[in-house]
C-alpha positions in Angstrom: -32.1 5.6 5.1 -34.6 6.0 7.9 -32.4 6.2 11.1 -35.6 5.8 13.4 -36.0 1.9 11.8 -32.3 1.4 11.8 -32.9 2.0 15.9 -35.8 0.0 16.2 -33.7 -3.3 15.3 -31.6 -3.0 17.9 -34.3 -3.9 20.4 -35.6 -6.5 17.9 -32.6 -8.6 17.8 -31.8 -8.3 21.2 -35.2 -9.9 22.4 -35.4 -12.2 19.3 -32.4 -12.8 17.5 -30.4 -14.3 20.3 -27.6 -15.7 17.8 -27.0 -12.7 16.4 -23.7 -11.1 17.3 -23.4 -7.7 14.8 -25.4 -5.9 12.1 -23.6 -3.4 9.6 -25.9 -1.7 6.9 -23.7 -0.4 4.0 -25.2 2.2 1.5 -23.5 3.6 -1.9 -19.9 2.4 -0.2 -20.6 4.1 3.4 -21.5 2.7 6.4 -24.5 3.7 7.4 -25.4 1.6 10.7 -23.1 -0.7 12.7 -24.1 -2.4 16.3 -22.8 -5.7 18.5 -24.7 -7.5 20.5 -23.8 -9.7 22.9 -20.1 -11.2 22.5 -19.7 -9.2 19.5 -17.2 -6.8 19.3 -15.5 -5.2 15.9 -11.8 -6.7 17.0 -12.8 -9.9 17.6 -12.7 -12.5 15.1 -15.7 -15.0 14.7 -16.6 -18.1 12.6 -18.5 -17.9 9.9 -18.9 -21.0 8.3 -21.0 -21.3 5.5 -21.7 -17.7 5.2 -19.0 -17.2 3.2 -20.6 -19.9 0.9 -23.5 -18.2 0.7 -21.7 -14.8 0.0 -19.5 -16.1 -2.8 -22.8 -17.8 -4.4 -24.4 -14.4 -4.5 -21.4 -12.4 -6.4 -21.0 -15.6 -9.0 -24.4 -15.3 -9.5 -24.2 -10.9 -9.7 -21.3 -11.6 -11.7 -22.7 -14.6 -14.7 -25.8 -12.2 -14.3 -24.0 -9.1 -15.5 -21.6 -11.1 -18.3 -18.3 -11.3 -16.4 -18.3 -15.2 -15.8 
């Protein structure tokens, strides 16, 4: 992981990604980068809507990819 990139988002959103609330880069199990913006903040809850659709299509698809399903 290049750290200097990881930093270089946090301007990035801020100026363009208005709607976007927290970023957290996981590597091997470990988190690796973590940042809020705006209302964000680790203890409070948010809606996610469809998201978790989009989450749970990925891993079904991970998981008929590697045999499971």
């Amino acid at each position: 992981m290049d750290s200097e990139k990881l930093m270089a988002v946090i301007p990035y959103i801020i100026e363009n990604l208005r709607n976007i609330q927290s970023l957290m880069v996981v590597k091997n199990g470990y988190v690796v980068f973590e940042n809020y913006y705006g209302p964000g903040m680790p203890d409070r809850p948010e809606t996610v809507h469809s998201v978790t659709k989009s989450v749970t299509s990925a891993l079904v698809g991970i998981a008929k990819d590697k045999g499971l399903i």
